[in-house]
C-alpha positions as CSV (number, residue, x, y, z in Angstrom):
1,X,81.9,-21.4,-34.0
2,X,79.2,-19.0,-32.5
3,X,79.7,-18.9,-29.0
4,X,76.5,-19.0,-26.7
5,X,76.9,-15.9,-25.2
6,X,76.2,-14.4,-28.7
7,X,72.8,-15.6,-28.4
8,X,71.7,-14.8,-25.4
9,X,72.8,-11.0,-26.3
10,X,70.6,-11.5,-29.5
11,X,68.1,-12.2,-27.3
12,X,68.7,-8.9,-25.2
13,X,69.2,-6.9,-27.8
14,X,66.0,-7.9,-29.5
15,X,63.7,-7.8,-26.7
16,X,60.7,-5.2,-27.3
17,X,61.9,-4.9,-30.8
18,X,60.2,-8.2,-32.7
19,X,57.4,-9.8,-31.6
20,X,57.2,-12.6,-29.5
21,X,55.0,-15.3,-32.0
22,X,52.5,-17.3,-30.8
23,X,52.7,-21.8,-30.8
24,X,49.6,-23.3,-31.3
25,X,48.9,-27.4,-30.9
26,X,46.7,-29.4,-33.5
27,X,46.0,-32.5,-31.0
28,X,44.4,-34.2,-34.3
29,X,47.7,-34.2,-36.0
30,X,49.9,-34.0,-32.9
31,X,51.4,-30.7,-34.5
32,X,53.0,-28.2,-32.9
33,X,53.2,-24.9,-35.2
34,X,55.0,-21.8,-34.9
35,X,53.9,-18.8,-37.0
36,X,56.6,-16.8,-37.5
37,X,54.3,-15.2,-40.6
38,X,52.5,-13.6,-37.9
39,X,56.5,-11.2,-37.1
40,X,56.5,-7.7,-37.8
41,X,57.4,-7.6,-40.6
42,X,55.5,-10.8,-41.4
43,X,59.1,-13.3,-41.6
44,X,61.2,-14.4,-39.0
45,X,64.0,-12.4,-41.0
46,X,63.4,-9.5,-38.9
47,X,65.5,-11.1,-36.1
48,X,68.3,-11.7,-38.0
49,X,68.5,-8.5,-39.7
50,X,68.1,-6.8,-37.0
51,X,70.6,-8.1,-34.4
52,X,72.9,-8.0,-37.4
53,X,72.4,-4.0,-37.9
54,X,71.9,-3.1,-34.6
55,X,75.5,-5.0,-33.0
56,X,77.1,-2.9,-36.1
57,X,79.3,0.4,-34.9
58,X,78.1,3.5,-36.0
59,X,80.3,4.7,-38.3
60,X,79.6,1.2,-40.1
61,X,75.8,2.2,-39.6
62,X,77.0,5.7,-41.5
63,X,78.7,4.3,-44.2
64,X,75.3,2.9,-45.7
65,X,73.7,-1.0,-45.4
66,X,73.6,-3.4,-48.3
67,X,72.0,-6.7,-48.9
68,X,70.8,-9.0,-51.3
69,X,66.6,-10.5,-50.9
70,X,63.9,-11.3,-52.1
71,X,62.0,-9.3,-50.0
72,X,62.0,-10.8,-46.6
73,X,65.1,-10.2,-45.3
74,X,65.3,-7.0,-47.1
75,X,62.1,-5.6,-45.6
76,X,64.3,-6.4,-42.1
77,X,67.2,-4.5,-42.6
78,X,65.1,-1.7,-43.5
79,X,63.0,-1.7,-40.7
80,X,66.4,-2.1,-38.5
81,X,67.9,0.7,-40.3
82,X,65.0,2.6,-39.5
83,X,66.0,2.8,-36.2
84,X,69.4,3.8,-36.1
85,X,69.0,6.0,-39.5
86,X,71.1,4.2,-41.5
87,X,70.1,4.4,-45.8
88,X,69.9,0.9,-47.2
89,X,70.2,-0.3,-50.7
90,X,68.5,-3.9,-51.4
91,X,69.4,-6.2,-54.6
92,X,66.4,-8.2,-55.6
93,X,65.9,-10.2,-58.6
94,X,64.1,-8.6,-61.1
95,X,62.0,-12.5,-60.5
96,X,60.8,-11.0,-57.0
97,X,56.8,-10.6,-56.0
98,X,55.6,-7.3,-56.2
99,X,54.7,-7.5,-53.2
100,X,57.9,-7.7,-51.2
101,X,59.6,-4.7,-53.3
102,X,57.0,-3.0,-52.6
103,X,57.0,-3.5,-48.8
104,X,61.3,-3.1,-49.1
105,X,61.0,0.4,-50.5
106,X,57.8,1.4,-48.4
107,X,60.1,1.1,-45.6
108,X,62.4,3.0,-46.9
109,X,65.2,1.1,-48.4
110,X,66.6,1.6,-52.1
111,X,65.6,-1.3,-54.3
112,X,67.6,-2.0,-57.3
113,X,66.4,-5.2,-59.3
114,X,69.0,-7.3,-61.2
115,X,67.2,-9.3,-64.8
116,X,68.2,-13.3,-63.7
117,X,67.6,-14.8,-60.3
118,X,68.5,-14.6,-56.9
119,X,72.1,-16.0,-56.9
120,X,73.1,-13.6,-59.4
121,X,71.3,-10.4,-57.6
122,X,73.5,-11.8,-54.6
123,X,76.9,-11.9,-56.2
124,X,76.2,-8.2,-57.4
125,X,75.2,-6.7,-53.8
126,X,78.2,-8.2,-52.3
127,X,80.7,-7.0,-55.0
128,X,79.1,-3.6,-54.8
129,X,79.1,-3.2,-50.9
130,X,83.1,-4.1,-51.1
131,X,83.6,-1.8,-53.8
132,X,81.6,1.3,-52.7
133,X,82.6,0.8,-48.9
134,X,79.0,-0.3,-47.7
135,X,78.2,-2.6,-44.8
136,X,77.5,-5.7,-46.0
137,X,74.6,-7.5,-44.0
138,X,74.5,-10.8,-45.2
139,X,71.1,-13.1,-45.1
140,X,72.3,-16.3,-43.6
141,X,76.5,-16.1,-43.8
142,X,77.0,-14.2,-40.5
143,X,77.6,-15.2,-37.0
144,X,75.2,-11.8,-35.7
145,X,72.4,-13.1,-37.9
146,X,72.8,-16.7,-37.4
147,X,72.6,-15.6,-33.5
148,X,69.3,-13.5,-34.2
149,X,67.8,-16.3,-36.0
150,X,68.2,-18.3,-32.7
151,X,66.0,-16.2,-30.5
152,X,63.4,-17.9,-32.6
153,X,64.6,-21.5,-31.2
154,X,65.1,-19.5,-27.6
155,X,61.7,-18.2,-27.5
156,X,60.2,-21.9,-28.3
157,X,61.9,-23.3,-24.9
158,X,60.6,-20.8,-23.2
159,X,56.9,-21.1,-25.1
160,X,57.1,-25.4,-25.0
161,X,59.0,-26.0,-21.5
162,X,58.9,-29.3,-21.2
163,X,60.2,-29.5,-24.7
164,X,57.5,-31.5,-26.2
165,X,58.3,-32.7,-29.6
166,X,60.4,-35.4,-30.9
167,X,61.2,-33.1,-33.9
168,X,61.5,-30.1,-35.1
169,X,61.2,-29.1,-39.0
170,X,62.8,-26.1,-40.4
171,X,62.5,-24.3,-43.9
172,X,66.1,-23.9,-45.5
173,X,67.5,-21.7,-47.3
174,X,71.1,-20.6,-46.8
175,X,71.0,-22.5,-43.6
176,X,71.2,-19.3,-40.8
177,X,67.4,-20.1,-39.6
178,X,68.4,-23.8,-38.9
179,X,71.5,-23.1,-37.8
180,X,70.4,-20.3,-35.7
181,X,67.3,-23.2,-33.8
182,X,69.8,-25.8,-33.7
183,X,72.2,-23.9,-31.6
184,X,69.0,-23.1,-29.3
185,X,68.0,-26.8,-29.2
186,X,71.1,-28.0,-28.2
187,X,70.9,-26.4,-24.8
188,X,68.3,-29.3,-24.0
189,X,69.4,-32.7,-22.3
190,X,67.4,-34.3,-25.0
191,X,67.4,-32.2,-28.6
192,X,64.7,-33.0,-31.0
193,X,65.6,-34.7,-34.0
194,X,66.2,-31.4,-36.7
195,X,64.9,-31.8,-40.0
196,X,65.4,-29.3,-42.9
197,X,63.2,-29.0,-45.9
198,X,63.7,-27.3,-48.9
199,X,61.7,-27.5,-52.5
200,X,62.9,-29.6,-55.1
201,X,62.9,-26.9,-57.5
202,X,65.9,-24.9,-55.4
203,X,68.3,-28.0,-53.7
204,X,71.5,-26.3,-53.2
205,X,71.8,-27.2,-49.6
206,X,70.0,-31.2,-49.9
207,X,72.6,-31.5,-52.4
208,X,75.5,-30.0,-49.6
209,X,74.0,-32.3,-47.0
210,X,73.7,-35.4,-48.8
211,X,76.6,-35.2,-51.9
212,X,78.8,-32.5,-50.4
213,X,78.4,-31.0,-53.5
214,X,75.8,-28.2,-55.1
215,X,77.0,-28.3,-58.3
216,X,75.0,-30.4,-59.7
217,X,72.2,-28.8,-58.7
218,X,69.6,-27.2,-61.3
219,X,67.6,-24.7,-60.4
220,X,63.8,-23.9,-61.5
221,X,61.1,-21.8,-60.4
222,X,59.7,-22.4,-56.9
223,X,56.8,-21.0,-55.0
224,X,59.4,-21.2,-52.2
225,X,61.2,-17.9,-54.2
226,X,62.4,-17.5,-50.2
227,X,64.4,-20.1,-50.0
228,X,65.9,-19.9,-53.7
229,X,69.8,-19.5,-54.8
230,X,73.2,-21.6,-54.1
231,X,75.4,-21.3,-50.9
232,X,77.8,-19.0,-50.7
233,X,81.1,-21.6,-50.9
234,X,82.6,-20.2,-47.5
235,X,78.8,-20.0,-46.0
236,X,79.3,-20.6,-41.5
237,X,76.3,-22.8,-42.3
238,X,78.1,-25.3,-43.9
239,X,79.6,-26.7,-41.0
240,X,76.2,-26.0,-38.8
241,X,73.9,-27.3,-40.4
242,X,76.2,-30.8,-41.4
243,X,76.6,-30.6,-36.9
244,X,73.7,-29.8,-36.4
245,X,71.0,-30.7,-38.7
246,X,70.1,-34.4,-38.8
247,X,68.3,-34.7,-42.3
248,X,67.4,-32.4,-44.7
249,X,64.3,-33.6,-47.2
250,X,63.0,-32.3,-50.4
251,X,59.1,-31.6,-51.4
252,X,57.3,-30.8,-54.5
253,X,56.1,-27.5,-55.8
254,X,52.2,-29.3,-55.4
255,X,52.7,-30.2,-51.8
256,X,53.9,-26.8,-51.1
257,X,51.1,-25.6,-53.0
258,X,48.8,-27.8,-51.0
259,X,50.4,-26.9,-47.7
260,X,50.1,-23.0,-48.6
261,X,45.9,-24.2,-48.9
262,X,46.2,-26.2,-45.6
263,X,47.4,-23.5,-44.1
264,X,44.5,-21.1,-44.8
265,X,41.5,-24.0,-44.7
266,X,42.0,-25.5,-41.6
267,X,43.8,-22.7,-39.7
268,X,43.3,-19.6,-41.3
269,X,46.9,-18.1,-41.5
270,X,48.1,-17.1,-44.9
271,X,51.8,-18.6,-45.0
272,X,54.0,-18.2,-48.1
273,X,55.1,-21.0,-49.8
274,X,59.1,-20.7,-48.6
275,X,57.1,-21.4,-45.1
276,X,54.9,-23.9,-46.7
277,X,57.7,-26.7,-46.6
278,X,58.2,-27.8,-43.8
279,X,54.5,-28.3,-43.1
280,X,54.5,-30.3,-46.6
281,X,56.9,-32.2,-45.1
282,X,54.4,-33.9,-42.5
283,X,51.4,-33.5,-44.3
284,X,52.8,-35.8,-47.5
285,X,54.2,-38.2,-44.9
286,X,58.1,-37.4,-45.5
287,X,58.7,-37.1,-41.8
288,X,56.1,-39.3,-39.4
289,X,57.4,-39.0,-36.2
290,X,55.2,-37.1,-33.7
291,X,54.3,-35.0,-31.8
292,X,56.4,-32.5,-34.5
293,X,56.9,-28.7,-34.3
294,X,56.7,-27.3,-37.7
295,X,58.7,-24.0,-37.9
296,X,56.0,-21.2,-40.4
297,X,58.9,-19.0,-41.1
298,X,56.4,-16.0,-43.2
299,X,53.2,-15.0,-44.6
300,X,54.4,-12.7,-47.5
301,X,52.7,-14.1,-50.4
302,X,51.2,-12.4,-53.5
303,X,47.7,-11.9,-53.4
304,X,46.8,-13.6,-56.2
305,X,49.2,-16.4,-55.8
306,X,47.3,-17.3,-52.6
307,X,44.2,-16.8,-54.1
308,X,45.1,-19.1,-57.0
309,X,46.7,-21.6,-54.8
310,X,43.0,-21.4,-52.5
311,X,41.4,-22.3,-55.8
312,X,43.3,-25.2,-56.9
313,X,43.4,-26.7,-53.9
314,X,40.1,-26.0,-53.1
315,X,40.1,-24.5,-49.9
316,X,37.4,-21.4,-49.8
317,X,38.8,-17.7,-49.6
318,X,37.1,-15.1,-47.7
């Protein structure tokens, strides 16, 4: 569906432009983490975005970018557009942290919130780029971005080589970050097992994966507001992350909250809670096999919701 080529071209095209993250190894938990929270733009959205806006032509450049975020992905296509001066227009939910619509607009993109969440602020981007002529740059349902998310999975064989652990966990939203490290992974004799994990309070895709069906789903508010929002019906991830993909768990909004803590305590990296899941994952025993890689996709929290989150959990600020 994405043919390889596509990725190593990412890969080219992305060289110089995003930063190369760094692994570390906690022997005491046998844990391999990548902090993708340390990117440019502080998400591994960046690459995505990017590839996505940079493999477009440029008269689709000229006619204007639009997407749909909650701030991460957004805050990529702007910085992308930056570069080949293209004006961008983000929808965000009028639920978004200050924060990220802060950092969208600081670099330079048009931010128009929508009142209701992030499923709805999608549906109107989309219907506005068709109807005013813009280029639509789509979070997750694209083969470009799907292939820029797999630098990330590219980067760890050439960071982990041997391939080290027996699996590999992955937040999930719409499924292109996933997708994008599975297609990476499978270009080992021996792939990891691939876990997805997403918060209980958001399931669309557990509910893809496991009942072929999302409609059942009911959404609430999640710390992992990342990660939030139903699947497009015709999303390429579908199929990639059901080849792909084998498991996809849920966790709580406290063990994301205590994962967030975790984070800052015994490592010192401030990780937002749409990156906090997948470490939840192993640190409230969902997943047990080791040694694990652990996939911290960003570090764009609100100030005060890390700071409240440090208190709660009681892990000391500084």
């Amino acid at each position: 569906m994405i043919p390889p080529e596509w990725l190593d071209a990412a890969a080219a095209r992305l060289a110089g432009r995003v930063c190369i993250t760094p692994v570390t190894y906690d022997a005491e938990l046998d844990l391999y983490l990548k902090w993708e929270n340390r990117q440019t733009t502080g998400s591994f959205k960046l690459r995505g975005a990017a590839n996505k806006v940079l493999s477009l032509q440029p008269w689709e450049r000229a006619r204007g970018l639009v997407c749909a975020s909650a701030g991460n992905h957004g805050q990529g296509v702007a910085l992308a557009a930056q570069e080949v001066a293209a004006p961008v227009i983000v929808f965000a939910s009028d639920h978004a942290t200050p924060l990220k619509l802060a950092a969208m607009r600081a670099l330079g993109a048009e931010v128009r919130t929508v009142p209701g969440g992030y499923e709805l602020a999608e549906r109107t981007a989309h219907e506005f780029a068709i109807e005013q002529g813009y280029a639509w740059v789509s979070p997750y349902n694209d083969g470009q971005v799907i292939a820029g998310q797999a630098t990330l999975g590219l980067e760890l064989l050439e960071q982990l080589s041997p391939f080290p652990a027996q699996v590999c966990l992955v937040p999930v939203g719409g499924g292109g970050l996933i997708s994008g490290i599975g297609l990476a992974l499978r270009r080992l004799p021996h792939p990891p097992r691939l876990i997805g994990v997403q918060s209980q309070a958001s399931a669309f895709f557990h509910g893809l994966f496991h009942r072929g069906t999302q409609a059942d789903v009911i959404e609430t508010e999640s710390l992992a507001d990342g990660l939030s929002g139903a699947v497009e019906a015709d999303a390429l991830t579908i199929p990639l992350v059901r080849s792909l993909v084998d498991d996809l768990v849920l966790v709580s909004e406290e063990q994301i909250g205590q994962a967030v803590a975790f984070a800052w305590q015994r490592y010192g990296e401030v990780i937002e809670g749409s990156a906090a899941v997948a470490l939840a994952a192993v640190l409230c025993g969902q997943v047990m096999a080791r040694p694990a890689l652990v996939v911290l996709t960003g570090g764009n929290i609100q100030p005060e919701t890390h700071l409240a989150l440090l208190q709660r959990y009681g892990a000391a600020a500084s």
